[in-house]
C-alpha positions in Angstrom: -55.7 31.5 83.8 -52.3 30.6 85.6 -50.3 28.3 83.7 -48.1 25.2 85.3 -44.7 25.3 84.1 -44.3 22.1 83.0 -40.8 21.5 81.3 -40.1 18.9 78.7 -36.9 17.6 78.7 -34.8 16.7 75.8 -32.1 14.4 75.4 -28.7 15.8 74.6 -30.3 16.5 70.8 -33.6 16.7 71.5 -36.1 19.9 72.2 -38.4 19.7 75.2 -41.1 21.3 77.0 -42.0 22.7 80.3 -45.4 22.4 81.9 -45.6 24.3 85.2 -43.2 22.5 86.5 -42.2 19.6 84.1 -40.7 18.6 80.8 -41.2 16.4 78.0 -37.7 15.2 76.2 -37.2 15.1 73.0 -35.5 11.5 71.8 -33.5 10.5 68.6 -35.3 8.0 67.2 -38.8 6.6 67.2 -41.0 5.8 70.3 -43.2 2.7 69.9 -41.1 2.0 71.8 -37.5 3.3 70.0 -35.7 0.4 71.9 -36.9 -1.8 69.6 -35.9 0.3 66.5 -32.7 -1.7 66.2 -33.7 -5.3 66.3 -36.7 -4.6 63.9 -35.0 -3.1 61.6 -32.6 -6.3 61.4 -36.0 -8.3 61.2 -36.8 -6.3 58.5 -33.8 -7.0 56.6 -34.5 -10.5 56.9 -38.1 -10.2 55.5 -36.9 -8.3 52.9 -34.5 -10.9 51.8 -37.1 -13.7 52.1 -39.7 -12.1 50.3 -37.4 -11.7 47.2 -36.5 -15.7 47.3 -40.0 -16.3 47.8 -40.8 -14.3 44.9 -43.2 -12.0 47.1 -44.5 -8.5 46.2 -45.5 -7.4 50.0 -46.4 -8.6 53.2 -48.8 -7.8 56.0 -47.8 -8.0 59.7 -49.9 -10.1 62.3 -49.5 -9.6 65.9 -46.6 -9.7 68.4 -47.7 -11.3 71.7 -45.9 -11.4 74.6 -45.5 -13.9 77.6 -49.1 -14.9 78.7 -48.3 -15.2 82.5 -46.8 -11.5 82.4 -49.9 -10.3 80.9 -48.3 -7.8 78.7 -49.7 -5.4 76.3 -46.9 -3.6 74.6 -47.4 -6.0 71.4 -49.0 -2.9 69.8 -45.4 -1.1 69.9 -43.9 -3.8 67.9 -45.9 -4.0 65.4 -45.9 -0.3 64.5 -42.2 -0.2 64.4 -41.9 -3.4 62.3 -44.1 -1.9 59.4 -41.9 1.5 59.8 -39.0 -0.3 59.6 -40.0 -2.4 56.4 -41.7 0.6 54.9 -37.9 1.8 55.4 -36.4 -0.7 53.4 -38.8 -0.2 50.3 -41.3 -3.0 51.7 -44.8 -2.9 50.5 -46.6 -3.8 53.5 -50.4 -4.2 52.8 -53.2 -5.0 55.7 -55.3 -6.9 53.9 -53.9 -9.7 50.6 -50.3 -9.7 50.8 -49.0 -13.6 50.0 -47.3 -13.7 52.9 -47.2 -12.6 56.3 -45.4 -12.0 59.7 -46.2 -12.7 62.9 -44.5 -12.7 66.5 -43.3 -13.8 70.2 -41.2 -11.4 72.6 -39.9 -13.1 75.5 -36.6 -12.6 77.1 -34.0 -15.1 76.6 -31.2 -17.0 78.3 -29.1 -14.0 78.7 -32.1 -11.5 79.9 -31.7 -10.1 76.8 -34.7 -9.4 74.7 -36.2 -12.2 72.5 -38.1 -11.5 69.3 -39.3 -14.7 67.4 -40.7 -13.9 63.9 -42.9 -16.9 62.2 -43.1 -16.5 58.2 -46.6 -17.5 57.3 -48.7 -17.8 54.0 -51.9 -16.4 53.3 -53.3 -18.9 55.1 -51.9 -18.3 58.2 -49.2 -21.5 58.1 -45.9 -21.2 59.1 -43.6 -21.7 55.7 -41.7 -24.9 57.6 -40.2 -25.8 54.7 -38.1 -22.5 55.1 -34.4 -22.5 56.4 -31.8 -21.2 55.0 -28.8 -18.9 55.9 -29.1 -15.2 55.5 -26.4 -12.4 56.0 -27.2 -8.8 57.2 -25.2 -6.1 56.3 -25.4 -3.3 59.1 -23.1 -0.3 60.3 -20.9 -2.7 62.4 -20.4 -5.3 59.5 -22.0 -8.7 58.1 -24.4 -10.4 61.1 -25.5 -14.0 60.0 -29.5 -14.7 60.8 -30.6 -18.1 60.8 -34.0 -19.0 59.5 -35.3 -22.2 60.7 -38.7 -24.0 59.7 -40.1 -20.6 58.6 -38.6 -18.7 61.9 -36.1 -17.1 63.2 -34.9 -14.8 66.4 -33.0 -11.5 66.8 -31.6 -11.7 70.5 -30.8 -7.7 71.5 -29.6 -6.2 74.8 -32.4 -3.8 76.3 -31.8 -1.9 78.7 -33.8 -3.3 82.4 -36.0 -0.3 82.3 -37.0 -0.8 78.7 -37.5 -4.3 79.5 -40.0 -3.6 82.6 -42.0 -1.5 80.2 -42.6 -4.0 77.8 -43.0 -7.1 80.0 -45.1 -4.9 82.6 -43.2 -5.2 85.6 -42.9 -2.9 88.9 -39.3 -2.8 89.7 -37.7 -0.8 92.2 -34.2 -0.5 90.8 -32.7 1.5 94.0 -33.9 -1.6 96.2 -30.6 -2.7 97.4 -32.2 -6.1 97.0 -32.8 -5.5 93.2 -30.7 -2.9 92.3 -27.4 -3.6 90.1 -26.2 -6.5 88.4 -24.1 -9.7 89.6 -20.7 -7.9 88.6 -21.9 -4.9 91.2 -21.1 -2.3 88.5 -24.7 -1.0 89.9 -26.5 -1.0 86.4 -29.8 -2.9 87.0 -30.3 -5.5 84.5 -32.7 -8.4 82.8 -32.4 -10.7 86.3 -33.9 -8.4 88.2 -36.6 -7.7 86.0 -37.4 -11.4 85.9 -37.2 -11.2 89.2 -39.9 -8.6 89.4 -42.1 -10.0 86.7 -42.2 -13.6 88.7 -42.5 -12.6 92.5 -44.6 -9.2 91.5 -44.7 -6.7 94.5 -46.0 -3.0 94.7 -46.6 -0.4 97.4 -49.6 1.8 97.8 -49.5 4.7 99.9 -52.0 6.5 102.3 -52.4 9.0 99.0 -53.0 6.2 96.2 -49.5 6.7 94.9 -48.7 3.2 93.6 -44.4 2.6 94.1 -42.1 -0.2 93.4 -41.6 -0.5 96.9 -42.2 1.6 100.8 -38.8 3.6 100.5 -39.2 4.0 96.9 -39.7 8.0 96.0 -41.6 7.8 92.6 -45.2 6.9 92.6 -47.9 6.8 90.4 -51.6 7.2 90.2 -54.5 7.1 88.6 -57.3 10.4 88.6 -60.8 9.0 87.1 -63.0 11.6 86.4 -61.8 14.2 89.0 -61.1 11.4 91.9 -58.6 8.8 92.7 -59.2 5.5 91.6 -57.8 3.7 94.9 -55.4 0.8 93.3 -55.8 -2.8 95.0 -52.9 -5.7 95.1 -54.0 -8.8 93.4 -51.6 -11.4 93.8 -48.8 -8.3 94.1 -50.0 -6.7 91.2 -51.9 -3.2 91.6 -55.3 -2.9 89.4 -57.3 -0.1 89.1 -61.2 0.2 88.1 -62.2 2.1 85.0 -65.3 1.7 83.2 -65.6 1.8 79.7 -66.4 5.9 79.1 -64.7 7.2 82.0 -62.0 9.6 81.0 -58.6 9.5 83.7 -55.3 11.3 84.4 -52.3 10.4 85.4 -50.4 11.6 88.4 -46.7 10.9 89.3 -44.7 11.9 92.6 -40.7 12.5 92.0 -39.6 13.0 96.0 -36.1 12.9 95.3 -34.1 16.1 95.6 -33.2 15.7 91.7 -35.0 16.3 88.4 -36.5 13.2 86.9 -37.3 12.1 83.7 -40.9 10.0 83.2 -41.8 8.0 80.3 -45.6 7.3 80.2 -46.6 3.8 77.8 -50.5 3.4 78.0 -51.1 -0.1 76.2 -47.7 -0.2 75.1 -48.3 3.6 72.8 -46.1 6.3 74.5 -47.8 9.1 75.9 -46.5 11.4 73.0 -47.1 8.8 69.9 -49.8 11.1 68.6 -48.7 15.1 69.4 -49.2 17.0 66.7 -45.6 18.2 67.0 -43.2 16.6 65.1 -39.9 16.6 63.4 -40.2 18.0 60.1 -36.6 17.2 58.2 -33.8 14.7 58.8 -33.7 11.5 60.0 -35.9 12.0 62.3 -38.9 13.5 59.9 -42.7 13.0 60.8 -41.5 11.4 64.0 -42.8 13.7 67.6 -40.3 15.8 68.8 -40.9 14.8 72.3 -40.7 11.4 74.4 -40.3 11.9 77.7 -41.7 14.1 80.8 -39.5 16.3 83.3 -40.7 16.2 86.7 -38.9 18.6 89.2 -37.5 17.9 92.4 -39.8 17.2 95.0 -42.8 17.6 92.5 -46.0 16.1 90.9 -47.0 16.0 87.7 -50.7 15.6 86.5 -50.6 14.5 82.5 -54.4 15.3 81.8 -54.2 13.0 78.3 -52.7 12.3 74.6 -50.2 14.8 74.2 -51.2 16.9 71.2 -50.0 20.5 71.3 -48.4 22.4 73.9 -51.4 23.8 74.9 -54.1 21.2 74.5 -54.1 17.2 75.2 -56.5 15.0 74.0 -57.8 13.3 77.4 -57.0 9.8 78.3 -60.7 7.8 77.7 -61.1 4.2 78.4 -63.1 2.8 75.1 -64.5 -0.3 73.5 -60.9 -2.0 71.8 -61.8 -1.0 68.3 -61.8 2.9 69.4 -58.5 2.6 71.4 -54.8 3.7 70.6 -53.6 0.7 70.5 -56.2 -0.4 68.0 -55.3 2.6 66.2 -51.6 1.5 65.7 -52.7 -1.7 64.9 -53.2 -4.1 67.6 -56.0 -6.2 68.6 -54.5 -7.9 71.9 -56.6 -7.4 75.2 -55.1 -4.0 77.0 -55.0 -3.3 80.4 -51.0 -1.3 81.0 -50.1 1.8 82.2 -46.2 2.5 82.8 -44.4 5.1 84.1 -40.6 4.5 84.3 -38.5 7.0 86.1 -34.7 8.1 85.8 -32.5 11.3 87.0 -31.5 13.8 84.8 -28.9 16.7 84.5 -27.8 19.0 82.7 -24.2 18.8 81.1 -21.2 19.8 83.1 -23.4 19.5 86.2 -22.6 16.5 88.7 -25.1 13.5 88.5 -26.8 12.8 91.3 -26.0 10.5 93.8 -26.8 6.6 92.7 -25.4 6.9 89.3 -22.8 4.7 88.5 -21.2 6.8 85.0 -23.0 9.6 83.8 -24.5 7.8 80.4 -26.9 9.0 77.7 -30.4 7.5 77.2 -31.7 7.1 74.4 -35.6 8.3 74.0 -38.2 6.8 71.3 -40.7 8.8 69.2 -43.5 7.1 66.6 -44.3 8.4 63.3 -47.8 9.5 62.6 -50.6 6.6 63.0 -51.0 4.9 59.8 -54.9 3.7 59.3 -55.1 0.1 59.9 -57.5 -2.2 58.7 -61.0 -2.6 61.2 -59.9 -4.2 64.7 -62.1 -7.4 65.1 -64.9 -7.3 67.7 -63.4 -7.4 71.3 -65.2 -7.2 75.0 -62.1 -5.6 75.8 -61.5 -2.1 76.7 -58.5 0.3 76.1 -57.0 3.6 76.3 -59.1 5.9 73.6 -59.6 9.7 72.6 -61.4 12.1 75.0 -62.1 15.7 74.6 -59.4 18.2 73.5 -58.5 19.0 77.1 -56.0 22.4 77.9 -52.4 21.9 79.5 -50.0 24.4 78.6 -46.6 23.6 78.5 -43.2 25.4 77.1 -40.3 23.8 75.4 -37.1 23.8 77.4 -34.0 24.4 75.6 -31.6 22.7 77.7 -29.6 19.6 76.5 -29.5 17.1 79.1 -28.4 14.0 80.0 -29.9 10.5 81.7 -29.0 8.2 84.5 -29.6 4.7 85.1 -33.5 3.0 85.5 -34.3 4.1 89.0 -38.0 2.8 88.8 -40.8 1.3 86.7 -44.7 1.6 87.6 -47.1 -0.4 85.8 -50.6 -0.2 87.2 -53.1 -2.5 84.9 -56.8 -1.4 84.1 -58.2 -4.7 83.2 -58.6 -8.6 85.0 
């Protein structure tokens, strides 16, 4: 049986893989989504420190919901890396009896920077508001003062625009010279035009079912349900696809540029890699996959046929009843209904970047540690993205270090109304 080189690239110290004709990259740290490894562990720190005044053993985490008018899923991501991170910090997170708990918002602030509000609550389910005080972090880059008011408090971070699209759920063509770079013209895309996206939503579909951020744009995605394309419709600007609850799907994505890109799949907010089998297994980066994104080659597709779990077998994509889904799996009970692919170039070291890249730059790439069990999802009419069928794709690792351009698209098709 032939096999599709498919390479998976790695960031400059990551492993990768190829697949016929693509690669996955390997990341540093943790993908659930590893952008938000930063300002969770700060929130962590927080908790920590709270839970001592309050004379607290442990903790259990509630949900993180995002704005509801940009119908976002990626809650699920949050949550995971929240309970890593406190784990981390020697936090005894329980699902089921601690005396208190967290909860939370993302939004994006002010700034376009990326807003996460954590509420304090009791067992109850009340917000301590007769918590404020003062607190002091110390981090790598000194003391940081955190704020806790009425039983909340924020942690503001700067997230990169494609990072942003992911977790908000926008299409964004970032090479649109309409959307494209920020107001200083430094040509880095940024949190405006993501809003921008997000509140006048706009996508292209093409005579093949390829869904883009716009007509010129050269990366597209689709959506294979059970050996056919499921043709994507624009409600409102915002494409939708039909899958019934048992149907298994893949996911196809067209790079027509003359470059290598790197893909990033989320599927309800749980990267594409969050379960594969193949992991760090010392340092830092311990129990955590080795892989994060997808390399696509120049004028290429790739079809990911599910779950990445080895480099020879996936576990297919199946849409399920909520309490059988991924996303239930890591934890969250929100309804579902993303699937993301963000695109950027990538090269290898020494070689010239292609053209549209401001500075050659480093990316950084996420990875998740192994599913924890969670306690039992409630009952939910909603559907998400489950476990098929062990399912072969062969891939190899490739070796090559590389390096990451700016955001030069996000894709998010949703499954559900």
């Amino acid at each position: 049986m032939s096999v599709r080189r498919l390479r998976i690239a790695r960031t400059i110290r990551l492993p990768l893989l190829v697949l016929g004709l693509i690669a996955f990259a390997t990341h540093s740290p943790a993908e659930a989504n590893q952008a938000l490894r930063e300002p969770l562990s700060k929130a962590a720190g927080v908790i920590q420190q709270i839970l001592e005044r309050q004379g607290a053993d442990s903790v259990s985490v509630g949900e993180f919901l995002g704005p509801p008018s940009f119908g976002t899923s990626a809650g699920a991501g949050f949550k995971k890396v929240l309970t890593e991170e406190l784990e981390q910090a020697n936090v005894r997170v329980r699902r089921i009896g601690a005396p208190l708990g967290v909860q939370g918002r993302f939004s994006m602030s002010g700034k376009r920077q990326l807003r996460i509000r954590i509420s304090v609550v009791n067992a109850q389910g009340a917000v301590l508001t007769n918590l404020s005080r003062r607190l002091t972090l110390q981090g790598p880059n000194g003391a940081q003062d955190v704020s806790v008011e009425q039983g909340q408090f924020d942690i503001d971070e700067l997230t990169e625009a494609d990072v942003l699209a992911e977790l908000f759920g926008g299409t964004i063509d970032f090479e649109d010279d309409d959307d494209g770079g920020d107001d200083s013209g430094n040509g880095f895309p940024d949190g405006d035009d993501v809003i921008d996206a997000l509140t006048n939503p706009s996508a292209f579909i093409d005579r093949e079912g390829f869904v883009r951020a716009s007509r010129t744009s050269p990366f597209g995605l689709r959506v294979i349900v059970d050996g056919r394309l499921a043709r994507p419709v624009l409600e409102d600007g915002i494409p939708f696809v039909n899958i019934r609850r048992g149907q298994s799907f893949e996911l196809e994505v067209d790079n027509r540029e003359s470059f290598e890109t790197a893909v990033r799949f989320h599927l309800d907010g749980v990267n594409s890699f969050a379960f594969s089998d193949i992991r760090h297994v010392s340092g830092p980066e311990a129990g955590e996959p080795k892989y994060s994104r997808w390399i696509v080659e120049p004028r290429k597709r790739f079809r990911l046929r599910g779950w990445h779990r080895t480099n020879s077998e996936v576990e297919q994509f199946l849409i399920t009843d909520f309490a059988s889904s991924a996303a239930a799996r890591v934890g969250s009970t929100t309804d579902l209904g993303m699937i993301t692919a963000s695109f950027r170039a990538t090269w290898s070291p020494g070689e010239r970047p292609p053209s549209g890249e401001p500075l050659p730059k480093l990316v950084p790439t996420f990875s998740a540690a192994p599913p924890q069990p969670s306690s039992p999802a409630p009952e939910s009419s909603a559907d998400g993205v489950g476990f098929g069928e062990r399912a072969d794709q062969r891939v190899q690792e490739d070796k090559k270090q590389r390096e990451y351009g700016v955001p030069r698209a996000v894709v998010t098709i949703r499954y559900t109304r």
